[in-house]
Biopython code that builds the backbone (N, CA, C, O; Angstrom):
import numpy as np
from Bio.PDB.StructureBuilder import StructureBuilder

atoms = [
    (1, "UNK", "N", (-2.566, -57.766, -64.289)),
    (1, "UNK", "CA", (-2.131, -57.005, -63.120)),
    (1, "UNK", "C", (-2.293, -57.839, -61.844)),
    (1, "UNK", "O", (-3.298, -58.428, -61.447)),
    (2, "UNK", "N", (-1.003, -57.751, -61.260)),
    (2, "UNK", "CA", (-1.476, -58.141, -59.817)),
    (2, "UNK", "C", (-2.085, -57.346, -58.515)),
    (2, "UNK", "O", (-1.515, -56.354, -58.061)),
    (3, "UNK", "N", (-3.035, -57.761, -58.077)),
    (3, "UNK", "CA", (-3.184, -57.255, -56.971)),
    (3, "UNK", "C", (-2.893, -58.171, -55.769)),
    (3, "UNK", "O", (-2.839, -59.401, -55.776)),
    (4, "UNK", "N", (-2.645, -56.988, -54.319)),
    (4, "UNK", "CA", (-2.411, -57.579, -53.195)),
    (4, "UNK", "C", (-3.290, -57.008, -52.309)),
    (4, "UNK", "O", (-3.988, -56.030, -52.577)),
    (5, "UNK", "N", (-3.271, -57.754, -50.970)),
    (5, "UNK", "CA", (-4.102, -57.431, -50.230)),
    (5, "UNK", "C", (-3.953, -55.990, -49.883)),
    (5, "UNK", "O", (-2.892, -55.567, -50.341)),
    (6, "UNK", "N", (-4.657, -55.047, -49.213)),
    (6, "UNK", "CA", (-4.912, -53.932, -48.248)),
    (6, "UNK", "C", (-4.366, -54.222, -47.501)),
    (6, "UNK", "O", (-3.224, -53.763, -47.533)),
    (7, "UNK", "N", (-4.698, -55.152, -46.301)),
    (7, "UNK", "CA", (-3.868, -55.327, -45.097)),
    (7, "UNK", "C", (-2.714, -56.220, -44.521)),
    (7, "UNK", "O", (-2.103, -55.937, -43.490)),
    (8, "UNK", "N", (-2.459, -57.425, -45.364)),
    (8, "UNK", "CA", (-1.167, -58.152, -45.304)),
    (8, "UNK", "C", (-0.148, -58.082, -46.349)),
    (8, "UNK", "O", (1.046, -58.367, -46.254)),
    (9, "UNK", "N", (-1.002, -57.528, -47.673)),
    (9, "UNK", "CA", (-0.317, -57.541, -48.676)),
    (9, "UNK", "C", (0.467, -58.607, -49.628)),
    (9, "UNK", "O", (1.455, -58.523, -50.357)),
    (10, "UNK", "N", (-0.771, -60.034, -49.151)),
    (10, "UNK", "CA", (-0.601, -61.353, -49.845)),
    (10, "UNK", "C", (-1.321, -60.952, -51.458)),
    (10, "UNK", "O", (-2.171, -60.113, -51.755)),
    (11, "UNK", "N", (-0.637, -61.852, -52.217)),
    (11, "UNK", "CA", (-0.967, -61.689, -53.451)),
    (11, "UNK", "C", (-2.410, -62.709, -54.057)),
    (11, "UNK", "O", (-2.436, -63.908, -54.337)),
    (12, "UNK", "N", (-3.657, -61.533, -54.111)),
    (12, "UNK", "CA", (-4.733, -62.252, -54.314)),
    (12, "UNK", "C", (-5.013, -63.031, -55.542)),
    (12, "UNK", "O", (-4.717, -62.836, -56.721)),
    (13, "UNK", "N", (-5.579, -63.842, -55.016)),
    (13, "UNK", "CA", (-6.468, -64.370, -56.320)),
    (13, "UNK", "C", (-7.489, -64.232, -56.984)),
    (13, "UNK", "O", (-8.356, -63.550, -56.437)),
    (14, "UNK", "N", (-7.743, -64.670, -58.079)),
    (14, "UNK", "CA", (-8.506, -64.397, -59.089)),
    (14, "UNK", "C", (-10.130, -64.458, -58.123)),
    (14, "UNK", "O", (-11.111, -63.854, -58.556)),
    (15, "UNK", "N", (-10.165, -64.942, -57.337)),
    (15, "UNK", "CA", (-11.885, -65.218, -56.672)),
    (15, "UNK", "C", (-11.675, -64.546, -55.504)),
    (15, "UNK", "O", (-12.433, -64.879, -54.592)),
    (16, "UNK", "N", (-10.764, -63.587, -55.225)),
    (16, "UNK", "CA", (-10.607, -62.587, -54.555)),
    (16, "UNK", "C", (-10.843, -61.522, -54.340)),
    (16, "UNK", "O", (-9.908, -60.723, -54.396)),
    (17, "UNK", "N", (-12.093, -61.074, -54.025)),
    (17, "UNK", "CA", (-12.024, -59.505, -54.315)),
    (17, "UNK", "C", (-12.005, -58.395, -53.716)),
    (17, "UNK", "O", (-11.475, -58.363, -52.605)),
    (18, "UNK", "N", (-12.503, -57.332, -54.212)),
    (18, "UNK", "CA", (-12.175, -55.940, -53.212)),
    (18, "UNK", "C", (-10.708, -55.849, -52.333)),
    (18, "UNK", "O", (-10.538, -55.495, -51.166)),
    (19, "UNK", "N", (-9.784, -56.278, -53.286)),
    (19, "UNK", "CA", (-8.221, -56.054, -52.427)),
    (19, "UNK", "C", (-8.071, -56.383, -50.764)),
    (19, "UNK", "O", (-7.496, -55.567, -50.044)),
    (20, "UNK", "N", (-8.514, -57.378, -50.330)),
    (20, "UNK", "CA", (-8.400, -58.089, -49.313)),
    (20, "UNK", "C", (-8.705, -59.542, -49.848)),
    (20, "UNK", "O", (-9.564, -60.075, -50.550)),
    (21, "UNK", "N", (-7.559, -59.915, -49.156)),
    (21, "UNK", "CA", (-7.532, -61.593, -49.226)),
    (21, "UNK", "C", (-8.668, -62.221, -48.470)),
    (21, "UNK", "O", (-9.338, -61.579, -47.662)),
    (22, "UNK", "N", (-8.882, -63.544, -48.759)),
    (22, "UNK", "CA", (-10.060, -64.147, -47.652)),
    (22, "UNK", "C", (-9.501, -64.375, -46.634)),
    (22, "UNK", "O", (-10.481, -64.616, -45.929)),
    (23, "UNK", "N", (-8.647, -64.489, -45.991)),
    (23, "UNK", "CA", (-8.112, -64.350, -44.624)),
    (23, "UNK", "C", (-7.772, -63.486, -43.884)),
    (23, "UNK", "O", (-7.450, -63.810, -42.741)),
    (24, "UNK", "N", (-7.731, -62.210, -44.252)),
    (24, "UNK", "CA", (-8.335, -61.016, -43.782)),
    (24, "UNK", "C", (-9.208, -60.761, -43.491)),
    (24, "UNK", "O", (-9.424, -60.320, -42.362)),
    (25, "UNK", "N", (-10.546, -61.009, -44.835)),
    (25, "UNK", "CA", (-11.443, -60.926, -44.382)),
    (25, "UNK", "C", (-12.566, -61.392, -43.385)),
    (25, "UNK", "O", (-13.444, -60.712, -42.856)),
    (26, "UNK", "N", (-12.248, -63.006, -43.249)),
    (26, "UNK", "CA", (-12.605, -63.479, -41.825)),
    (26, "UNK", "C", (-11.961, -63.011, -40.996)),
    (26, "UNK", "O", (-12.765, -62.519, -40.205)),
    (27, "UNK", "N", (-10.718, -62.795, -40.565)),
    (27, "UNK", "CA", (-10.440, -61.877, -39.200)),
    (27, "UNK", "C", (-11.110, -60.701, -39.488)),
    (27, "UNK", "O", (-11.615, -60.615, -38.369)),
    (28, "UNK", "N", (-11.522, -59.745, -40.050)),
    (28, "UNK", "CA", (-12.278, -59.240, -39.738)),
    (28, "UNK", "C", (-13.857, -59.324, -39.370)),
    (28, "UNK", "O", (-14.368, -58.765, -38.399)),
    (29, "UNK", "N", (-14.493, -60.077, -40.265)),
    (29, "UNK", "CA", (-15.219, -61.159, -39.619)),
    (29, "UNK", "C", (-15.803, -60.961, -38.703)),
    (29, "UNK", "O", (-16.770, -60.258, -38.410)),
    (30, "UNK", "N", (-14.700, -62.124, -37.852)),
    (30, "UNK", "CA", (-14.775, -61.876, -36.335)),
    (30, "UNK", "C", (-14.539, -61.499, -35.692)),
    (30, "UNK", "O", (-14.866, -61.748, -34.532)),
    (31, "UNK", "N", (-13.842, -60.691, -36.072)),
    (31, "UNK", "CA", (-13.857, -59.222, -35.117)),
    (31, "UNK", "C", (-14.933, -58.699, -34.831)),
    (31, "UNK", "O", (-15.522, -58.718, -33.750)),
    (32, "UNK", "N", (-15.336, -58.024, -36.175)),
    (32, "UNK", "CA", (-16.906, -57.471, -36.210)),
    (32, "UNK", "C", (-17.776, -58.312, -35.212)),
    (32, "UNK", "O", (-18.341, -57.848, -34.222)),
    (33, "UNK", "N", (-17.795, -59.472, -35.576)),
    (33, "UNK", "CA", (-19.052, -60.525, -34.561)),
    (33, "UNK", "C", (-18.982, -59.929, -33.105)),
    (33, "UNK", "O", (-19.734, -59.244, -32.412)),
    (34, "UNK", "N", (-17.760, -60.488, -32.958)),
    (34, "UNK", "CA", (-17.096, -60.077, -31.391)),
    (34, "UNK", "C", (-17.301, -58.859, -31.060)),
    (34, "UNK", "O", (-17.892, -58.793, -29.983)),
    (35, "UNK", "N", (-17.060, -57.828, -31.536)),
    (35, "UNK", "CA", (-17.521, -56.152, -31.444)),
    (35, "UNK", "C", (-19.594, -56.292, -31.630)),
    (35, "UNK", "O", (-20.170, -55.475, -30.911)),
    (36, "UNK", "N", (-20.095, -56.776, -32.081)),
    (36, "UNK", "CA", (-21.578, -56.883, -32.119)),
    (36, "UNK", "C", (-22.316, -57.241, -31.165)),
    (36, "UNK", "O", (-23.293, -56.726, -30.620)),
    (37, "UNK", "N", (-21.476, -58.634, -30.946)),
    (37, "UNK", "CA", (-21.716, -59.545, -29.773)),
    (37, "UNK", "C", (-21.714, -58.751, -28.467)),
    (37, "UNK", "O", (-22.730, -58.770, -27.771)),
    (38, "UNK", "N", (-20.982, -58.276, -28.210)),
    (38, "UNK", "CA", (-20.364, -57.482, -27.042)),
    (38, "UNK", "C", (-21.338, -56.379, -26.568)),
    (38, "UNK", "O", (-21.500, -56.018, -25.403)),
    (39, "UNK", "N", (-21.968, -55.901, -27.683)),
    (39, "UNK", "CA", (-22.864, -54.523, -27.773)),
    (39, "UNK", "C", (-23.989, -55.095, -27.462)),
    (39, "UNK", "O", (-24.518, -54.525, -26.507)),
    (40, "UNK", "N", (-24.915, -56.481, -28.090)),
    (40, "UNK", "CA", (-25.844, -56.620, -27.824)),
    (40, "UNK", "C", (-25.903, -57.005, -26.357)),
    (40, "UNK", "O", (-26.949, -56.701, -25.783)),
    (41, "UNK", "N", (-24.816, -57.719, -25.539)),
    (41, "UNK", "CA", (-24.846, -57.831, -24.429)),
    (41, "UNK", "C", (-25.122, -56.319, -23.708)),
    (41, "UNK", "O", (-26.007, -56.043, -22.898)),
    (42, "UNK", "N", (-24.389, -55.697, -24.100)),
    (42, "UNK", "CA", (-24.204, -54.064, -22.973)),
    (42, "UNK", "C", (-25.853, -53.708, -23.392)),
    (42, "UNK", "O", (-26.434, -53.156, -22.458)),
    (43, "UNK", "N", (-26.487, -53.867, -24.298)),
    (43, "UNK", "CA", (-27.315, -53.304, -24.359)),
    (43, "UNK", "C", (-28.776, -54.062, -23.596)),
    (43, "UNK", "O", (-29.789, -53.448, -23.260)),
    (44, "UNK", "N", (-28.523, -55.590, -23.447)),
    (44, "UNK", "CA", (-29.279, -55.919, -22.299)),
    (44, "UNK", "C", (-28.835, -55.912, -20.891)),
    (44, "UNK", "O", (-29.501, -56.467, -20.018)),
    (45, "UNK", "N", (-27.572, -55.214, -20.614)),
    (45, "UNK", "CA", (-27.281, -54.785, -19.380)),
    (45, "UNK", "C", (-26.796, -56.337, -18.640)),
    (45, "UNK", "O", (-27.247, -56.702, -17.554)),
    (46, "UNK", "N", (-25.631, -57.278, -19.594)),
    (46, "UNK", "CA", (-24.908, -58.018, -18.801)),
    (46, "UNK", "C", (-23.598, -57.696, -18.506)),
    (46, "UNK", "O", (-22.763, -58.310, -17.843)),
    (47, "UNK", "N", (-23.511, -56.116, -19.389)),
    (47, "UNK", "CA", (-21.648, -55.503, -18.573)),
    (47, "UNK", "C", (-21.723, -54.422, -18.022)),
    (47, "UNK", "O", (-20.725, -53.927, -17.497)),
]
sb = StructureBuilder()
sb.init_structure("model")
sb.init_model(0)
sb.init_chain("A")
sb.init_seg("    ")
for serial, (resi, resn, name, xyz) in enumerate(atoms, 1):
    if name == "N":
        sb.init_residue(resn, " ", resi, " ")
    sb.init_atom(name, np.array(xyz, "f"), 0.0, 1.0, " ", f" {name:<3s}", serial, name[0])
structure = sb.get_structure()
């Protein structure tokens, strides 16, 4: 069976898992970082 990604819908590979490609999953990633990052700042009161 093939599977594809969740969110681009590239066709994964075998060392691929949970239906997201690895290049999805680093953009999400860093997203997340960036969304973390952002919070720990607000929360020492630099925004």
């Amino acid at each position: 069976m093939i599977k594809k990604c969740k969110q681009c819908g590239k066709v994964l590979t075998s060392g691929e898992s949970n239906n997201v490609c690895d290049n999805c999953r680093k953009l999400k990633r860093d997203k997340q970082k960036a969304v973390n990052d952002a919070r720990k700042l607000k929360k020492k009161g630099h925004l």
